[in-house]
MDTraj code that builds the backbone (N, CA, C; nanometers):
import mdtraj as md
import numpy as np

residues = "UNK UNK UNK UNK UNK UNK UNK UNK UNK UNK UNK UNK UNK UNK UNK UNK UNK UNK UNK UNK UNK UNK UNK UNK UNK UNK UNK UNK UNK UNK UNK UNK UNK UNK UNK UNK UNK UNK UNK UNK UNK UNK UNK UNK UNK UNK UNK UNK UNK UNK UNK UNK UNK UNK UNK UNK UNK UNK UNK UNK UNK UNK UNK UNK UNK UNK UNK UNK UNK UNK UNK UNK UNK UNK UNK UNK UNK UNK UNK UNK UNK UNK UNK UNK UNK UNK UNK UNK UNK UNK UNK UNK UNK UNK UNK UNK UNK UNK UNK UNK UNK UNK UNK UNK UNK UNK UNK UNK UNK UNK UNK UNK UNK UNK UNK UNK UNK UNK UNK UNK UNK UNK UNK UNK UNK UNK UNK UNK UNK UNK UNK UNK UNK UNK UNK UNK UNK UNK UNK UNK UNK UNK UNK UNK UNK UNK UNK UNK UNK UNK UNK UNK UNK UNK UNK UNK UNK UNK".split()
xyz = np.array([
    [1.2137, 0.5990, 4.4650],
    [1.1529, 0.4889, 4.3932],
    [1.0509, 0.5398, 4.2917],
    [0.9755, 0.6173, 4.3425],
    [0.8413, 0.6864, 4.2335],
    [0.9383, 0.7282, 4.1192],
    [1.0386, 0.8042, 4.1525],
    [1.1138, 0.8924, 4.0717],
    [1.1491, 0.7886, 3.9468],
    [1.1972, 0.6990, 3.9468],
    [1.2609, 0.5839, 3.8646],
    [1.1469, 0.5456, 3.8139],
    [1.0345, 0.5215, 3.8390],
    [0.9216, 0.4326, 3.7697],
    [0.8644, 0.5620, 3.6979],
    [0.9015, 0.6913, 3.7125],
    [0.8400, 0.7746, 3.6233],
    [0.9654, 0.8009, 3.4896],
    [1.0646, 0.7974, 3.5434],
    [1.1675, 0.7809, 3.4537],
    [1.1676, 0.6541, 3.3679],
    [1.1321, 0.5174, 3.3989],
    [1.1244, 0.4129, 3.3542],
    [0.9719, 0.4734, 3.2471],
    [0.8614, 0.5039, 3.2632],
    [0.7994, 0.5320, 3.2433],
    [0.7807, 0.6079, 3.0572],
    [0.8760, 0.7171, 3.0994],
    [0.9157, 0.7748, 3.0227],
    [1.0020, 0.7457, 2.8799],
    [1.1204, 0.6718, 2.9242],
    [1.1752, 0.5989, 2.8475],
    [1.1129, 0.4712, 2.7652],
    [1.0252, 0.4596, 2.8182],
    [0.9451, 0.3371, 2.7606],
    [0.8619, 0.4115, 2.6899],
    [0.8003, 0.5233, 2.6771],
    [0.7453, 0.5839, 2.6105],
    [0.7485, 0.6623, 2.4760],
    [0.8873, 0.6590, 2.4811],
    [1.0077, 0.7335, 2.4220],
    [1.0421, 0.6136, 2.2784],
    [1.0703, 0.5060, 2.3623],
    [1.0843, 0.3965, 2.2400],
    [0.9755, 0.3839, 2.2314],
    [0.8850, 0.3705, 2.2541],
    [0.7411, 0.3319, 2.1742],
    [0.6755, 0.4471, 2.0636],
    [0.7405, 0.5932, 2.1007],
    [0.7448, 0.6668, 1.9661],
    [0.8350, 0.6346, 1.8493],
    [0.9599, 0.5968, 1.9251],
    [1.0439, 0.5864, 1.7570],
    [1.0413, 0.4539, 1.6951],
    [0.9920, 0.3772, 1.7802],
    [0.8942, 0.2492, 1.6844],
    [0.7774, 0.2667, 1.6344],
    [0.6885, 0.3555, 1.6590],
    [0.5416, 0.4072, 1.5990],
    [0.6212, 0.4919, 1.4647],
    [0.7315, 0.5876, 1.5092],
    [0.7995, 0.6497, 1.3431],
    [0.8478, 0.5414, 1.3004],
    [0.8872, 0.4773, 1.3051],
    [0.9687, 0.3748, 1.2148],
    [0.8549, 0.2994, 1.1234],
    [0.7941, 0.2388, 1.1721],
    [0.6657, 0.2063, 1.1477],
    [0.5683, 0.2544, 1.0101],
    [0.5484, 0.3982, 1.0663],
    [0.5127, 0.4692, 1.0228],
    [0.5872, 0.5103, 0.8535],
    [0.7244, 0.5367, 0.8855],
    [0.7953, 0.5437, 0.7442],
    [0.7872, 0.4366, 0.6630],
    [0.7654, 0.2594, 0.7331],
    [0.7264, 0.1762, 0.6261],
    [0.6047, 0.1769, 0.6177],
    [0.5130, 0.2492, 0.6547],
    [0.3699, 0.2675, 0.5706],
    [0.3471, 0.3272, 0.4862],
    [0.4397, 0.4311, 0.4920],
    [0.4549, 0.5059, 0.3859],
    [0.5439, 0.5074, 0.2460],
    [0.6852, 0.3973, 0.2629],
    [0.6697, 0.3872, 0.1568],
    [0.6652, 0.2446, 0.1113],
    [0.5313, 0.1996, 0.1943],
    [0.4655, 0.0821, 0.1298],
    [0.3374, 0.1502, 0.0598],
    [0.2571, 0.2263, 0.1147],
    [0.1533, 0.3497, 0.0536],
    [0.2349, 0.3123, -0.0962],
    [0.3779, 0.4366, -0.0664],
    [0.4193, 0.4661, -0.2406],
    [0.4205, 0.3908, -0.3237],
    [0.4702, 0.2503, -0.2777],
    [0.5250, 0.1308, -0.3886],
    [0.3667, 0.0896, -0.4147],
    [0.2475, 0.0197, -0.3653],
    [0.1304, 0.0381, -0.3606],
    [0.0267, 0.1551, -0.4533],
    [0.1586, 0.2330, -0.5183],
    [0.0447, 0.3753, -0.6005],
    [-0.0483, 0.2857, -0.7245],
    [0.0449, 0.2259, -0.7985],
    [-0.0402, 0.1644, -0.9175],
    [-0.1771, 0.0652, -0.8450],
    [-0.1629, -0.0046, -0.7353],
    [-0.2794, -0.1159, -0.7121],
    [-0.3601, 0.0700, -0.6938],
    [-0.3665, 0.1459, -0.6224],
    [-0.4661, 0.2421, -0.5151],
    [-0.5113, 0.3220, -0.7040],
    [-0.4448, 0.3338, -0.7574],
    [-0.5204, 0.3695, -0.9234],
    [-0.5671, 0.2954, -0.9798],
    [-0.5285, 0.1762, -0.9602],
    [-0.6227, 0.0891, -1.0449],
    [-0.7346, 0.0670, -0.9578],
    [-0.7462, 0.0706, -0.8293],
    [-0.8912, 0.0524, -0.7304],
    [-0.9706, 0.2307, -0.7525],
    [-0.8803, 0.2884, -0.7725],
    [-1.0131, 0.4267, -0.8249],
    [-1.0490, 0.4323, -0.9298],
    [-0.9607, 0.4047, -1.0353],
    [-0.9761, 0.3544, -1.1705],
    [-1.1688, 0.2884, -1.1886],
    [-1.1215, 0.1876, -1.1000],
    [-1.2241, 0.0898, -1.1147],
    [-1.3706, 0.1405, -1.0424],
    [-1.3626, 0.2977, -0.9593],
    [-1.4695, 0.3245, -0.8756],
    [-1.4362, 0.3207, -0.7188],
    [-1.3357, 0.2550, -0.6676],
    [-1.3216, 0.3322, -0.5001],
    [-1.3067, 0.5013, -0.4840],
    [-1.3449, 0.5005, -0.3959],
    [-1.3553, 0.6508, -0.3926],
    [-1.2262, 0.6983, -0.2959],
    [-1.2159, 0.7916, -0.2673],
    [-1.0573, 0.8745, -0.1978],
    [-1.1127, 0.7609, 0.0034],
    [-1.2328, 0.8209, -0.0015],
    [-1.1939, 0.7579, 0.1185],
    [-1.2525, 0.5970, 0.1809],
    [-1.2708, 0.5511, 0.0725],
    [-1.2651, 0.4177, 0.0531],
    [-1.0989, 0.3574, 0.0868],
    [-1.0693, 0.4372, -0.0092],
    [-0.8723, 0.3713, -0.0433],
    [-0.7948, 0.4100, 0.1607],
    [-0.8391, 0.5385, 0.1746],
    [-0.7854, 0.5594, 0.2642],
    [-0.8663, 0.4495, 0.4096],
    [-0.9899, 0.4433, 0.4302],
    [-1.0402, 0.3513, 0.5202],
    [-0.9957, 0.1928, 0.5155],
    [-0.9627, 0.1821, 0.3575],
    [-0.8949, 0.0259, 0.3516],
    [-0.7104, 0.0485, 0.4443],
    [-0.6470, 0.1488, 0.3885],
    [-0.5067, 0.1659, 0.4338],
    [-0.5051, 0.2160, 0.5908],
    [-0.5986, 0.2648, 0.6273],
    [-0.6224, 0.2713, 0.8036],
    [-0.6275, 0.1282, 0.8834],
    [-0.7576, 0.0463, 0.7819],
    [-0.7990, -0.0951, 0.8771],
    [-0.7002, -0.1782, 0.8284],
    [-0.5499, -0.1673, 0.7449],
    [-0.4432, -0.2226, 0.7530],
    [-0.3379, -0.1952, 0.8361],
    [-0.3410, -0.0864, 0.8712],
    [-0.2270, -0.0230, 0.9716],
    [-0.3027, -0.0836, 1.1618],
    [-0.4509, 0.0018, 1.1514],
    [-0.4698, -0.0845, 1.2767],
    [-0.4351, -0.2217, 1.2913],
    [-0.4351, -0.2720, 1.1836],
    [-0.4623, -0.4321, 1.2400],
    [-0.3053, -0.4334, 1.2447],
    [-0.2389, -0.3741, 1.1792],
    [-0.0747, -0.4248, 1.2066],
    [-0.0490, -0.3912, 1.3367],
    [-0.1073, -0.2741, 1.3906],
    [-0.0841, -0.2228, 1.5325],
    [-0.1360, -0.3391, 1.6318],
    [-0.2934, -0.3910, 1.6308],
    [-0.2994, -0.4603, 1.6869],
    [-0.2325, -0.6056, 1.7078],
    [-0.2042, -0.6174, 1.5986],
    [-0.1001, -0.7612, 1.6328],
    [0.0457, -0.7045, 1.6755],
    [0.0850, -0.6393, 1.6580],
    [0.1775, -0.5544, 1.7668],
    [0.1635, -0.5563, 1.8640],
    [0.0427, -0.4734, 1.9214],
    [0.0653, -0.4833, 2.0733],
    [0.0027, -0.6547, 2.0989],
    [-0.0491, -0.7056, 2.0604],
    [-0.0601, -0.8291, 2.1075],
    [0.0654, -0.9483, 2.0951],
    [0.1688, -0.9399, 2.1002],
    [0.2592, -0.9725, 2.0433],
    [0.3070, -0.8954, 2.1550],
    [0.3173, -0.7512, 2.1836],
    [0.3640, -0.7025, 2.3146],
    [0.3448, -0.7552, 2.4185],
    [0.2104, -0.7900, 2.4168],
    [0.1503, -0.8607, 2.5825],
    [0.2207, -1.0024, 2.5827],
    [0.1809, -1.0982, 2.4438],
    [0.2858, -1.2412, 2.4829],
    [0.4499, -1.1950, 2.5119],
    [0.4811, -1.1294, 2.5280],
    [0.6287, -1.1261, 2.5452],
    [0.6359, -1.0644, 2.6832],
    [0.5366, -0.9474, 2.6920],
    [0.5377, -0.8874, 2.8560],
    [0.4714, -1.0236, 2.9543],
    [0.4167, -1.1407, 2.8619],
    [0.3344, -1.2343, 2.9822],
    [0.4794, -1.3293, 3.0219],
    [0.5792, -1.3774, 2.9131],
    [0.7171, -1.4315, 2.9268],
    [0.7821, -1.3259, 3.0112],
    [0.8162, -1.2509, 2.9865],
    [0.9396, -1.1533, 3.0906],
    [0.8531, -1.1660, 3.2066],
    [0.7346, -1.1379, 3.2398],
    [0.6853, -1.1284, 3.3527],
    [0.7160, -1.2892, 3.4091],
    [0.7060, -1.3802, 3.4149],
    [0.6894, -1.4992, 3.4177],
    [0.8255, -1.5105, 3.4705],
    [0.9466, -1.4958, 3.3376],
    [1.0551, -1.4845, 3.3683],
    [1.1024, -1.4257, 3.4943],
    [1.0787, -1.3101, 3.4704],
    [1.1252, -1.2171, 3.6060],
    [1.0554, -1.2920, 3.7547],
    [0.9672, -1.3049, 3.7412],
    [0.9007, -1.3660, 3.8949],
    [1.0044, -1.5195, 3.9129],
    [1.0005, -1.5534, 3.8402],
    [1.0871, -1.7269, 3.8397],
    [1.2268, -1.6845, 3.8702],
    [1.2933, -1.5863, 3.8473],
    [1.4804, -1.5633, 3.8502],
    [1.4710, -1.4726, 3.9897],
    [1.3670, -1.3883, 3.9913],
    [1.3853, -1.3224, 4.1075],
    [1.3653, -1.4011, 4.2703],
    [1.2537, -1.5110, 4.2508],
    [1.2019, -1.5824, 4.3463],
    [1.1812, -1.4850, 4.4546],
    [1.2775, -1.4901, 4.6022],
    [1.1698, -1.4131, 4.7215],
    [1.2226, -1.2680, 4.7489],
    [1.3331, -1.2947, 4.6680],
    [1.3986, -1.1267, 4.6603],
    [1.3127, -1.0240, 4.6476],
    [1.2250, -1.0714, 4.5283],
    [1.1502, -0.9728, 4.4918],
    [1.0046, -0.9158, 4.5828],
    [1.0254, -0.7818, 4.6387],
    [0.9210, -0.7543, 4.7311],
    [0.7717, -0.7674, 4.6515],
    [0.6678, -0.8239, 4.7316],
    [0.5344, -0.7773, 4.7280],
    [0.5336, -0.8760, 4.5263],
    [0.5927, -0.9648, 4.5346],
    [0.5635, -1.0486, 4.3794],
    [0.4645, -1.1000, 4.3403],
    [0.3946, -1.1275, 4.4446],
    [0.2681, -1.2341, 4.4384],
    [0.1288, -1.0976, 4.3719],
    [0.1807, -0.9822, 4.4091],
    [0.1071, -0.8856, 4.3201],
    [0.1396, -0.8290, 4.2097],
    [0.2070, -0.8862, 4.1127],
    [0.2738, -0.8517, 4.0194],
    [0.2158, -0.9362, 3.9169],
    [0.1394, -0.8461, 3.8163],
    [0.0690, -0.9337, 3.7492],
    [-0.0260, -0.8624, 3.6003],
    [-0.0725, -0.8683, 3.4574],
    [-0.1237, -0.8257, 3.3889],
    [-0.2822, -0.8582, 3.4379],
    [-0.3691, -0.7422, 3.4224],
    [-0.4709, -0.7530, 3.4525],
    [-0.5628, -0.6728, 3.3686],
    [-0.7028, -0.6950, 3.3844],
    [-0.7882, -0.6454, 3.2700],
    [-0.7901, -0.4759, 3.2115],
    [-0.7484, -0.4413, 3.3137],
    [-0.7049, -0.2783, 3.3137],
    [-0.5699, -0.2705, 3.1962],
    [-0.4657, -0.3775, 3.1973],
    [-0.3553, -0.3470, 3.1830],
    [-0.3768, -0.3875, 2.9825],
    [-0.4903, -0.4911, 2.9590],
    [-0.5300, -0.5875, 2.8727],
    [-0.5707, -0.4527, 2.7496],
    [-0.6924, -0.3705, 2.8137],
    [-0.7521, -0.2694, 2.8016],
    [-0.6480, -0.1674, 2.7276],
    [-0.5846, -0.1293, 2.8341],
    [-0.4915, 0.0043, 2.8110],
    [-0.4455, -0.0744, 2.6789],
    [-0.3667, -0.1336, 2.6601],
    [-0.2784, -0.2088, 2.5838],
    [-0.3710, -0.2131, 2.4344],
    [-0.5347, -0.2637, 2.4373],
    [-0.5844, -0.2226, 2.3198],
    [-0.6042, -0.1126, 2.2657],
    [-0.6174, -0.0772, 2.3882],
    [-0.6929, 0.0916, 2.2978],
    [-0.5940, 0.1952, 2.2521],
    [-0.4691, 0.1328, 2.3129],
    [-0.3498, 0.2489, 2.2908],
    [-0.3079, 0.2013, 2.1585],
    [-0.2749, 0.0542, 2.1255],
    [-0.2734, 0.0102, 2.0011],
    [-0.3411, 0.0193, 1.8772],
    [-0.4990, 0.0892, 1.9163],
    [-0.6018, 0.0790, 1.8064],
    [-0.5607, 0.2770, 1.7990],
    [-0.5313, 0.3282, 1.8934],
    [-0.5016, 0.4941, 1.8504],
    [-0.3575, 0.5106, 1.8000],
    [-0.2688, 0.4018, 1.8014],
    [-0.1175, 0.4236, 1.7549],
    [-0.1648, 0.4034, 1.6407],
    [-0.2574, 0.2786, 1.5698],
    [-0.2664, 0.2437, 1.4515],
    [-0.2974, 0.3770, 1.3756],
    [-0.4413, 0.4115, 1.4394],
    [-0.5148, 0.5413, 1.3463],
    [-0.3907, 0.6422, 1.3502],
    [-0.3169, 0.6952, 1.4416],
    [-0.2917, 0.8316, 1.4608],
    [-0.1445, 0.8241, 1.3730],
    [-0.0346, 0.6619, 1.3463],
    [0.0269, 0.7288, 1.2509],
    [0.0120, 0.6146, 1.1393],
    [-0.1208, 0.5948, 1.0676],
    [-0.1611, 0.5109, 0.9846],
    [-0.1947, 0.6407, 0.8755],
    [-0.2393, 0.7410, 0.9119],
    [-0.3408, 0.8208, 0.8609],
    [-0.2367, 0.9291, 0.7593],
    [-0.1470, 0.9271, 0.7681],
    [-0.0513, 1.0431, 0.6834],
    [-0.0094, 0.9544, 0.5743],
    [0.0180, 0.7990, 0.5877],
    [-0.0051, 0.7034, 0.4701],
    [-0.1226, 0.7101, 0.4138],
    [-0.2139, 0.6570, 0.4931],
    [-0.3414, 0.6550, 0.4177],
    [-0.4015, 0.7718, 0.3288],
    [-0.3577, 0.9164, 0.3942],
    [-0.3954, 1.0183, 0.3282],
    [-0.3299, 1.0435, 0.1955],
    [-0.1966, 1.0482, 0.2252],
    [-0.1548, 1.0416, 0.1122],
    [-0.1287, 0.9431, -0.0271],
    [-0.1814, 0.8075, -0.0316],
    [-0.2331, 0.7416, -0.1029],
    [-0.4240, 0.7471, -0.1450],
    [-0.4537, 0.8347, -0.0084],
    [-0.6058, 0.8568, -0.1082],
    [-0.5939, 0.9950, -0.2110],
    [-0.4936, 1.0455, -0.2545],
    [-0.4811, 1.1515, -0.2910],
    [-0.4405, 1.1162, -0.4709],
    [-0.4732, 1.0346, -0.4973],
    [-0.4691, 0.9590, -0.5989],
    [-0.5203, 1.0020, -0.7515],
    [-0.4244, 1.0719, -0.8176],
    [-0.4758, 1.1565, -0.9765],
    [-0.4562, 1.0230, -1.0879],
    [-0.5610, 1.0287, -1.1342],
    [-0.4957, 0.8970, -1.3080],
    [-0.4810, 1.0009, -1.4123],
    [-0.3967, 1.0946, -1.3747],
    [-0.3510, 1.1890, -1.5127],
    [-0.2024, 1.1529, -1.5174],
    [-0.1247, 1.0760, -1.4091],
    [-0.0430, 1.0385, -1.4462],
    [0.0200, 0.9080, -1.5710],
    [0.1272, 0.8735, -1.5980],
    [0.1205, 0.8056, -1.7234],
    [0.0903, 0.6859, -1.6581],
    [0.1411, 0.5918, -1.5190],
    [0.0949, 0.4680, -1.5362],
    [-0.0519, 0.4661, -1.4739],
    [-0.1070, 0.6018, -1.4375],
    [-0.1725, 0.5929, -1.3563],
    [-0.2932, 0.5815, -1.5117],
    [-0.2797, 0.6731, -1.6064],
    [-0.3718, 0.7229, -1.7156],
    [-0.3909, 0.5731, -1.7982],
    [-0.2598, 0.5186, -1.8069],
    [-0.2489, 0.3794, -1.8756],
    [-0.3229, 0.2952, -1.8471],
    [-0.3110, 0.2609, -1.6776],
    [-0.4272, 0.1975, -1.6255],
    [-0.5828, 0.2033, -1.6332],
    [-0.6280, 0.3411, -1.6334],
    [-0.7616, 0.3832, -1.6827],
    [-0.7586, 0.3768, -1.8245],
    [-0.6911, 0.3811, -1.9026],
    [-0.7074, 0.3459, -2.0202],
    [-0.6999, 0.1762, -2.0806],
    [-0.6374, 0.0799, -1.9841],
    [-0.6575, -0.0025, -2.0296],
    [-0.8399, -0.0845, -1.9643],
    [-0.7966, -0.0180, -1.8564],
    [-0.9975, -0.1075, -1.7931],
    [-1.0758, -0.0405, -1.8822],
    [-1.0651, 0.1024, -1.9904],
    [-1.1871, 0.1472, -2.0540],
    [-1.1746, 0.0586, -2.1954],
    [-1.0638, -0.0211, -2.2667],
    [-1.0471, -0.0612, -2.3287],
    [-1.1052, -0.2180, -2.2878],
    [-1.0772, -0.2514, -2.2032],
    [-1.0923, -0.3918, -2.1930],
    [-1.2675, -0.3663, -2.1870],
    [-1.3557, -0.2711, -2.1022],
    [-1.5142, -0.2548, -2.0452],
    [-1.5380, -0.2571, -2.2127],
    [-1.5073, -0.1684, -2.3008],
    [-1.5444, -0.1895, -2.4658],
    [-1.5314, -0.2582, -2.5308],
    [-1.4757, -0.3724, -2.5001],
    [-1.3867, -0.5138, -2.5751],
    [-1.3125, -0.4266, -2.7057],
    [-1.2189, -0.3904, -2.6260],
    [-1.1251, -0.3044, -2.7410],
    [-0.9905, -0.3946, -2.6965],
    [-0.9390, -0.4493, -2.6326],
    [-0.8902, -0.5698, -2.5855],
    [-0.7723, -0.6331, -2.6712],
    [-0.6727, -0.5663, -2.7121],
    [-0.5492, -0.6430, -2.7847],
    [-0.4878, -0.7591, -2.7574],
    [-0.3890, -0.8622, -2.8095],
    [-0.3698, -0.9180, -2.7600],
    [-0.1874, -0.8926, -2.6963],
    [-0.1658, -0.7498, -2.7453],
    [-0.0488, -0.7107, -2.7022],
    [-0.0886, -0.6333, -2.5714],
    [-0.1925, -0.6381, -2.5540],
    [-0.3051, -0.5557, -2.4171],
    [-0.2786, -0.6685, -2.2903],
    [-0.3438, -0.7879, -2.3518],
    [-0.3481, -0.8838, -2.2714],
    [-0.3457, -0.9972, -2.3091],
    [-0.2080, -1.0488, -2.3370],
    [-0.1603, -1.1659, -2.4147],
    [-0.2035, -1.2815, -2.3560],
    [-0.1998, -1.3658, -2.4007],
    [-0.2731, -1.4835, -2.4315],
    [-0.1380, -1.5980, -2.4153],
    [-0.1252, -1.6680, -2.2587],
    [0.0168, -1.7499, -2.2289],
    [-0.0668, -1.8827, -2.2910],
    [0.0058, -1.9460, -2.3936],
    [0.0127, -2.0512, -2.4133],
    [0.1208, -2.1609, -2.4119],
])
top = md.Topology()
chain = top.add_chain()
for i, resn in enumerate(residues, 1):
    res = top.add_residue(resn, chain, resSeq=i)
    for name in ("N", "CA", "C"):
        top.add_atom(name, md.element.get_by_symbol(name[0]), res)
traj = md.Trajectory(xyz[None], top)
């Protein structure tokens, strides 16, 4: 029996990495598609780890509504399972989420966030405006701060 709940254990652990990579690859190339806003916010004065502390406290929070979203679904299956199993099931009446379990569940969610938030985040604070849309962009906020301001710059919808 131990043997299986460490095996169960495991496997559950197992998918919860290749959903943290999966994850992880759309942070990253949400980071990429995201390059022009993260130049125009240094452009404007954020600094490298400004950009990156904003793209961390977006990934945690996606993590945390993840695992919270884990627990409503582990509070249904649990629910479930006690209701289909009825007296079959040994020792049920101790079967149950508890503040320990509440706990684990945050804090593992707030270190999944940081630990694969941070190779996005890094690599969007890594941010040069010597590139062309990147240079364009700094060239148009130094144009607009001078009222140098075209109207092929920034047309005028009428």
């Amino acid at each position: 029996m131990r043997r299986g709940l460490w095996i169960l254990l495991g496997a559950v652990g197992l998918v919860l990495l290749i959903a943290c990579t999966n994850v992880a690859n759309l942070l990253l190339a949400r980071a990429a598609a995201r390059q022009k806003e993260m130049a125009v916010r240094a452009a404007l004065g954020a600094g490298r780890w400004r950009i990156v502390r904003q793209l961390l406290t977006e990934s945690v929070f996606l993590a945390v509504a993840g695992g919270a979203a884990g627990l409503l679904v582990a509070m249904g299956a649990l629910r479930l399972t006690l209701t289909l199993a009825g007296e079959s099931l040994p020792r049920a009446a101790g079967i149950g989420l508890d503040f320990g379990v509440l706990l684990f569940t945050g804090v593992l969610a707030c270190f999944i966030g940081i630990a694969f938030g941070l190779a996005p985040a890094w690599q969007a604070g890594r941010i040069e405006l010597s590139g062309t849309a990147q240079g364009r962009c700094a060239l148009e906020l130094q144009a607009v701060e001078h009222g140098y301001a075209t109207d092929w710059l920034w047309p005028r919808w009428r």
